[in-house]
N, CA and C atoms as an extended XYZ file, in Angstrom:
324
Properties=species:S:1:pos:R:3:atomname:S:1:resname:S:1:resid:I:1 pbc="F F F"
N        49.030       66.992       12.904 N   UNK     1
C        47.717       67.107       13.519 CA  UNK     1
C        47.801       66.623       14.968 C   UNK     1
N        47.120       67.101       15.707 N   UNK     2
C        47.010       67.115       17.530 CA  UNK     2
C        46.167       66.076       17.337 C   UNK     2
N        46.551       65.150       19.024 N   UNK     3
C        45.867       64.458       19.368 CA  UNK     3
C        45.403       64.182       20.217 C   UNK     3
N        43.692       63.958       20.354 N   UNK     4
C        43.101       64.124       21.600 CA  UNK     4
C        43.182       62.741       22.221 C   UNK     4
N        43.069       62.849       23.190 N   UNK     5
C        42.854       61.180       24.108 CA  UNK     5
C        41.360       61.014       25.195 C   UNK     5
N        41.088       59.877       25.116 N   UNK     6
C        39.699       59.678       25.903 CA  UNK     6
C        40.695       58.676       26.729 C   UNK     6
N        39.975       58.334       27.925 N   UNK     7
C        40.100       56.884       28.779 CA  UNK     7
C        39.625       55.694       27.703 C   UNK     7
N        40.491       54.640       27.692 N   UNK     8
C        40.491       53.556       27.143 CA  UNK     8
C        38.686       52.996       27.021 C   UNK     8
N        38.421       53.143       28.389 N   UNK     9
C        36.781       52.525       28.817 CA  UNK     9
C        36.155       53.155       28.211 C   UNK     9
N        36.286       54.162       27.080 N   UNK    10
C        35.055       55.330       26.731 CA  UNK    10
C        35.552       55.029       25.138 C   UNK    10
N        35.973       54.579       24.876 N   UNK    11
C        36.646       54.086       23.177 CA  UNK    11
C        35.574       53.654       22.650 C   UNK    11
N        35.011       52.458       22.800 N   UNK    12
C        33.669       52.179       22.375 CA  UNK    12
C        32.474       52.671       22.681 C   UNK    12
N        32.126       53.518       22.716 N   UNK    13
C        30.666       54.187       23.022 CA  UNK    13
C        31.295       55.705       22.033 C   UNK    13
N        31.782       56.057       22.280 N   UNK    14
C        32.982       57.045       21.703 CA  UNK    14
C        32.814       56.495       20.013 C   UNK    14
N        33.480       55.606       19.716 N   UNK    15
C        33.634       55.337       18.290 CA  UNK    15
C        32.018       54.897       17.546 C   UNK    15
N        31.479       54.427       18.555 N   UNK    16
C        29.781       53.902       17.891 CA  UNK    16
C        29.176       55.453       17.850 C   UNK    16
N        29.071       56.140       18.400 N   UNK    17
C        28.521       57.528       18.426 CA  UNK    17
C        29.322       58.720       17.407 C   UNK    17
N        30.496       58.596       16.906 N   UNK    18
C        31.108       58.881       15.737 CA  UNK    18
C        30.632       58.132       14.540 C   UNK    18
N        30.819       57.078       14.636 N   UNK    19
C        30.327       56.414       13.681 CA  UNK    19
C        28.755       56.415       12.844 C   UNK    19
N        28.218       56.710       14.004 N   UNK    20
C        26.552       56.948       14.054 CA  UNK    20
C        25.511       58.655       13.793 C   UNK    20
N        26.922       59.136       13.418 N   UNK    21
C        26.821       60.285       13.096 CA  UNK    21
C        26.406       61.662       14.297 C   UNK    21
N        27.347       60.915       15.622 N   UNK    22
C        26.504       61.557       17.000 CA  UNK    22
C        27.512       62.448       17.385 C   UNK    22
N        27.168       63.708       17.986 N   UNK    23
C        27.760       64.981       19.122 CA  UNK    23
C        29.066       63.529       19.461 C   UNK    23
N        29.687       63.911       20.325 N   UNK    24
C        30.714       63.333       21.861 CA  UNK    24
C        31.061       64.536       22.371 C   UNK    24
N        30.657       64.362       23.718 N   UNK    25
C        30.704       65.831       24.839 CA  UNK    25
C        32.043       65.004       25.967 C   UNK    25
N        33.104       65.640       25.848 N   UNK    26
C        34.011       65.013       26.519 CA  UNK    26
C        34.214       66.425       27.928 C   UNK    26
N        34.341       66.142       28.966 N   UNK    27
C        35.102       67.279       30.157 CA  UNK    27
C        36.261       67.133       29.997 C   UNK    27
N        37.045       68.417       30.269 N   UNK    28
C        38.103       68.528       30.575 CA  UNK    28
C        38.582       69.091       31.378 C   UNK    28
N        39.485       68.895       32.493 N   UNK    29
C        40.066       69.782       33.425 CA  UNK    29
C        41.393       70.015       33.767 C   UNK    29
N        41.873       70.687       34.641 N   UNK    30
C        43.613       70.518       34.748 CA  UNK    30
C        44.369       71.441       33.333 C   UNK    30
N        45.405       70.519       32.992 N   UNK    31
C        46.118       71.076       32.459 CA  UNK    31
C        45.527       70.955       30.563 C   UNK    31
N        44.436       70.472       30.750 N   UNK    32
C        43.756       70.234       29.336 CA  UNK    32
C        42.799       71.626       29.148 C   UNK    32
N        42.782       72.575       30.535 N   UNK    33
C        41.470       73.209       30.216 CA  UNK    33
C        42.254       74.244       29.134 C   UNK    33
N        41.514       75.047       27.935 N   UNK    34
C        41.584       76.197       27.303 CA  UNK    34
C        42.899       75.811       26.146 C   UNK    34
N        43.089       74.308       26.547 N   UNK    35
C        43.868       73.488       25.435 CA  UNK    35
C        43.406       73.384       24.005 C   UNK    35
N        42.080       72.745       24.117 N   UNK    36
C        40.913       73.031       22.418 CA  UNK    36
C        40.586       74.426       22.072 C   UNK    36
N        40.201       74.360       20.983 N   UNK    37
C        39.056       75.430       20.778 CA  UNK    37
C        38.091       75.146       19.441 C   UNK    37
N        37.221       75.824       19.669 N   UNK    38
C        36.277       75.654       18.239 CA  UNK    38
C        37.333       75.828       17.235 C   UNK    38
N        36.428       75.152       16.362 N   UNK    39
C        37.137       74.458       15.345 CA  UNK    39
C        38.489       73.981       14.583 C   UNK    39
N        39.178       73.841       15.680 N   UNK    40
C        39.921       72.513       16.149 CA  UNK    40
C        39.854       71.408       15.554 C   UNK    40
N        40.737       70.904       14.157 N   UNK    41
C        40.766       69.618       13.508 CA  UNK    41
C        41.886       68.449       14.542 C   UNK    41
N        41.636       67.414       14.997 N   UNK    42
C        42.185       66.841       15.752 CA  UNK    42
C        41.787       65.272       15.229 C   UNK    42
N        42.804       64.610       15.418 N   UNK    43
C        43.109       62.785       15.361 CA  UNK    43
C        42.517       62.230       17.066 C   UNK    43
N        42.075       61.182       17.044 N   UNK    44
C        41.408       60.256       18.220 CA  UNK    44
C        42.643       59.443       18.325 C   UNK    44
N        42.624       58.423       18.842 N   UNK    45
C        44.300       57.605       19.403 CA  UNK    45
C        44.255       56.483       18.195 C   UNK    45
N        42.689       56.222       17.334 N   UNK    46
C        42.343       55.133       16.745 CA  UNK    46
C        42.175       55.706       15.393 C   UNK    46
N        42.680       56.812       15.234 N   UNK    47
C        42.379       57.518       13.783 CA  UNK    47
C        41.482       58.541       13.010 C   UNK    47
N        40.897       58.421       13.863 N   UNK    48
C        39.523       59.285       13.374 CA  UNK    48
C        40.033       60.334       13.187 C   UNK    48
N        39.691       61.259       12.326 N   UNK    49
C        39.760       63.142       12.349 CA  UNK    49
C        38.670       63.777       12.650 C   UNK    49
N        38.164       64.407       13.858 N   UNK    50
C        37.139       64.877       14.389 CA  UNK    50
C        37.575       66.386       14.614 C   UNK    50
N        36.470       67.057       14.594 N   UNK    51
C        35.924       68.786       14.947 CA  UNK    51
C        35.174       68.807       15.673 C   UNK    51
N        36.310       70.253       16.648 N   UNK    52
C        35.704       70.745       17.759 CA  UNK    52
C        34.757       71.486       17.073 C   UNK    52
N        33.267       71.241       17.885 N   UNK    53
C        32.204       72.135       17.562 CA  UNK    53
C        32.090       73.522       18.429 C   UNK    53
N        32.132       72.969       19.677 N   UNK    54
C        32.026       73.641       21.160 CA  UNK    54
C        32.831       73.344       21.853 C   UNK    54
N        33.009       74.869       22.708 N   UNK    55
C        34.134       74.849       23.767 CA  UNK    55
C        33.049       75.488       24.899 C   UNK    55
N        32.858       74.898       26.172 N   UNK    56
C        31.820       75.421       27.134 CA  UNK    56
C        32.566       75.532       28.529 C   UNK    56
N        33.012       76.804       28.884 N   UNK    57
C        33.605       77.023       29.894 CA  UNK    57
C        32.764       76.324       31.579 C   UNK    57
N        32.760       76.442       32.305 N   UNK    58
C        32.178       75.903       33.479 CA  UNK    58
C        32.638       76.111       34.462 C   UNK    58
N        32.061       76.930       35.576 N   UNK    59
C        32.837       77.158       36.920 CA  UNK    59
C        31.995       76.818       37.490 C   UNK    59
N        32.442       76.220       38.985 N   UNK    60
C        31.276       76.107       39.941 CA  UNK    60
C        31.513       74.790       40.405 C   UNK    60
N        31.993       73.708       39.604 N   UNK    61
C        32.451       72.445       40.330 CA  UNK    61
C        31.250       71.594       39.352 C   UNK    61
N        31.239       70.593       40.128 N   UNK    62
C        30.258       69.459       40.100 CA  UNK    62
C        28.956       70.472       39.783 C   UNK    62
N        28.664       71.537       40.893 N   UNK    63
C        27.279       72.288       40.552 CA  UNK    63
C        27.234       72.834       39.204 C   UNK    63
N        28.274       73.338       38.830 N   UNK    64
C        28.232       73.759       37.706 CA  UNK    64
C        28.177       72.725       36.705 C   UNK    64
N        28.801       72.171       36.566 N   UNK    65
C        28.544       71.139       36.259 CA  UNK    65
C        27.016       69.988       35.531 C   UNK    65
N        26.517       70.046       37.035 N   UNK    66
C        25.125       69.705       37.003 CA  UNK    66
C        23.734       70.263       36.233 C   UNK    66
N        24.454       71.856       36.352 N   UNK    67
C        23.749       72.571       35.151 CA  UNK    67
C        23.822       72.556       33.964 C   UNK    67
N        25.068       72.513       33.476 N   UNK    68
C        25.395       72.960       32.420 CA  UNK    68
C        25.435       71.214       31.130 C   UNK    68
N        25.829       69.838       32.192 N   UNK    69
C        25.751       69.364       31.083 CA  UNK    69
C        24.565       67.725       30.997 C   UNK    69
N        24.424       67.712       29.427 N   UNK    70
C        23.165       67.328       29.644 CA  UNK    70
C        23.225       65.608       29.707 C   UNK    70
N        24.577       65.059       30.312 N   UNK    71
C        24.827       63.740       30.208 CA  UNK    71
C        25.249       63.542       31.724 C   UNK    71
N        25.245       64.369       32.660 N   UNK    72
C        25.377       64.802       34.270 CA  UNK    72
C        25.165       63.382       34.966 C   UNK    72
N        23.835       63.273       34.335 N   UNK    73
C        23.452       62.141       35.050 CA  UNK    73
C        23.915       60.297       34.663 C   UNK    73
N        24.453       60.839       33.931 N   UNK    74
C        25.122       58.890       33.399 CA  UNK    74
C        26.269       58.822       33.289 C   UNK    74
N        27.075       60.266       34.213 N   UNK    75
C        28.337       60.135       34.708 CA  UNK    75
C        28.774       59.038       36.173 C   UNK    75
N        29.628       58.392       36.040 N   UNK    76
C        30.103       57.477       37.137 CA  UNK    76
C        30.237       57.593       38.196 C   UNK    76
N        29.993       57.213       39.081 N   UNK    77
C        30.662       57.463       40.614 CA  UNK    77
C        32.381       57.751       40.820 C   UNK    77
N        32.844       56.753       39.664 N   UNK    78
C        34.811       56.895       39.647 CA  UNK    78
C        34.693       58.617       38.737 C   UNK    78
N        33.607       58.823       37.966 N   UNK    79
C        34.041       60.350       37.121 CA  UNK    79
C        33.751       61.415       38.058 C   UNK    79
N        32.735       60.973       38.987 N   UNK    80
C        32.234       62.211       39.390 CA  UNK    80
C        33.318       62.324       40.898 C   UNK    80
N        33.955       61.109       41.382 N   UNK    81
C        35.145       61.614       42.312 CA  UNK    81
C        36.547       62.114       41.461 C   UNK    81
N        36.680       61.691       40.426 N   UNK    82
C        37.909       62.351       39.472 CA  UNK    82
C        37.020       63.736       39.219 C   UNK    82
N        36.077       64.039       39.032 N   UNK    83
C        35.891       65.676       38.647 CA  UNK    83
C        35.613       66.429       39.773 C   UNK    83
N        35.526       66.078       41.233 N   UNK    84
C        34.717       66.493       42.320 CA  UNK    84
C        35.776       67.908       43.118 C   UNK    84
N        37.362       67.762       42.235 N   UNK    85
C        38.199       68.361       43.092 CA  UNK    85
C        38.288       69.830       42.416 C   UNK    85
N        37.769       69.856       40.872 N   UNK    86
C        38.293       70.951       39.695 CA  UNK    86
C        36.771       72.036       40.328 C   UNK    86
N        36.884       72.883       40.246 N   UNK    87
C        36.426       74.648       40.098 CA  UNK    87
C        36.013       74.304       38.915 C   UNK    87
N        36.807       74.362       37.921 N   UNK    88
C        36.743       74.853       36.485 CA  UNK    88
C        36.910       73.730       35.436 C   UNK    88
N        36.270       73.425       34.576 N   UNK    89
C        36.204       72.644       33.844 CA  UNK    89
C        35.689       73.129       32.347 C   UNK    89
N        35.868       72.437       31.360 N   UNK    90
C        35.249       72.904       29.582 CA  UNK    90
C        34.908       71.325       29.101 C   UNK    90
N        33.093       71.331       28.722 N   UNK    91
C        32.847       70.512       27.927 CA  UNK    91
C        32.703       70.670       26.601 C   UNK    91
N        33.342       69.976       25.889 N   UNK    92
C        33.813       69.824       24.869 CA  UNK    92
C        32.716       69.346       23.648 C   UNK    92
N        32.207       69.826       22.680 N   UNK    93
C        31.556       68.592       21.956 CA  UNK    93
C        32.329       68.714       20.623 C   UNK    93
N        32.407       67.568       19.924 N   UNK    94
C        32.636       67.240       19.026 CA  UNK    94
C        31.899       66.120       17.786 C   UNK    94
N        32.820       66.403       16.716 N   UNK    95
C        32.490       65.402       15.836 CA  UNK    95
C        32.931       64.849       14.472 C   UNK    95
N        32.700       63.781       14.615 N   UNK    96
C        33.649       63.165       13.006 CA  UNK    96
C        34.050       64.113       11.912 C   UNK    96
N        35.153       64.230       10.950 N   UNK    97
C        34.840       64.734        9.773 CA  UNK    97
C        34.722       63.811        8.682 C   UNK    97
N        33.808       63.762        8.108 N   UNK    98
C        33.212       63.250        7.203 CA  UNK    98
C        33.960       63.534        5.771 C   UNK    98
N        34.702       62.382        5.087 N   UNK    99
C        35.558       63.275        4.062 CA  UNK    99
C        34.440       62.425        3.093 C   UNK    99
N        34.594       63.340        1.917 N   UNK   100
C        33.824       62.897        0.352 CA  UNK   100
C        34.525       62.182        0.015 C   UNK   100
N        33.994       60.901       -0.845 N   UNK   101
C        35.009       60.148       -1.946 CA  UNK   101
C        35.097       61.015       -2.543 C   UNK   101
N        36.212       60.235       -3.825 N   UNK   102
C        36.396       61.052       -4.922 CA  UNK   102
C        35.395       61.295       -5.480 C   UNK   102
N        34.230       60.055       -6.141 N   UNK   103
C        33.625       60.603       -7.374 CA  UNK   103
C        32.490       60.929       -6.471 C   UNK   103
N        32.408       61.715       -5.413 N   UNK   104
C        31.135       62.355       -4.359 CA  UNK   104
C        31.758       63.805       -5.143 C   UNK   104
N        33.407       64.046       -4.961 N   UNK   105
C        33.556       65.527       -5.538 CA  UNK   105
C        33.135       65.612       -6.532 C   UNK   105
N        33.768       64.526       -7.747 N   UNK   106
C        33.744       65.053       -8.822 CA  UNK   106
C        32.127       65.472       -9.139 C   UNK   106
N        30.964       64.597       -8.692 N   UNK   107
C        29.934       64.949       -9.511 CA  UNK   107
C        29.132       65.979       -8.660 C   UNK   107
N        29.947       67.048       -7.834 N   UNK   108
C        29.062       68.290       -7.313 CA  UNK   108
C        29.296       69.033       -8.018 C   UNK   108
């Protein structure tokens, strides 16, 4: 199984929002773009097994950007000069997979 990587600083907000049963919309650019795709089973660096839901292409830069995603604004000043140089970018969402216990199978 493939493994995705976040920045260390995004691990916790990342794992509480998995945990919490939430989306995670990660960007990607460079040599990561057209790397995922929907439904995409993938490992986190800490274990998790998460699914790609969405793959959202994006051209246009930062503008594009600005349109397209809906966390734009509680991006960083250090993210938004690391993303300020890419054309093209794909936000990503994802999410936990949720495995059944055993006796969750047995009694369906």
């Amino acid at each position: 199984m493939n493994t995705i990587t976040f920045s260390k600083n995004e691990w916790e907000n990342i794992k509480s929002r998995l945990d919490n049963g939430k989306f995670v919309y990660t960007i990607r650019v460079d040599k990561e773009l057209g790397k995922y795709n929907e439904g995409d089973v993938l490992r986190t660096e800490w274990g998790k097994e998460i699914k790609i839901i969405s793959v959202k292409k994006i051209n246009g830069g930062i503008d594009g950007l600005k349109s397209e995603y809906q966390f734009f604004n509680e991006l960083t000043e250090k993210m938004m000069d690391e993303l300020k140089d890419y054309d093209k970018m794909e936000i990503i969402s994802l999410m936990e997979i949720i495995k059944n216990s055993k006796s969750a199978v047995e009694n369906n």
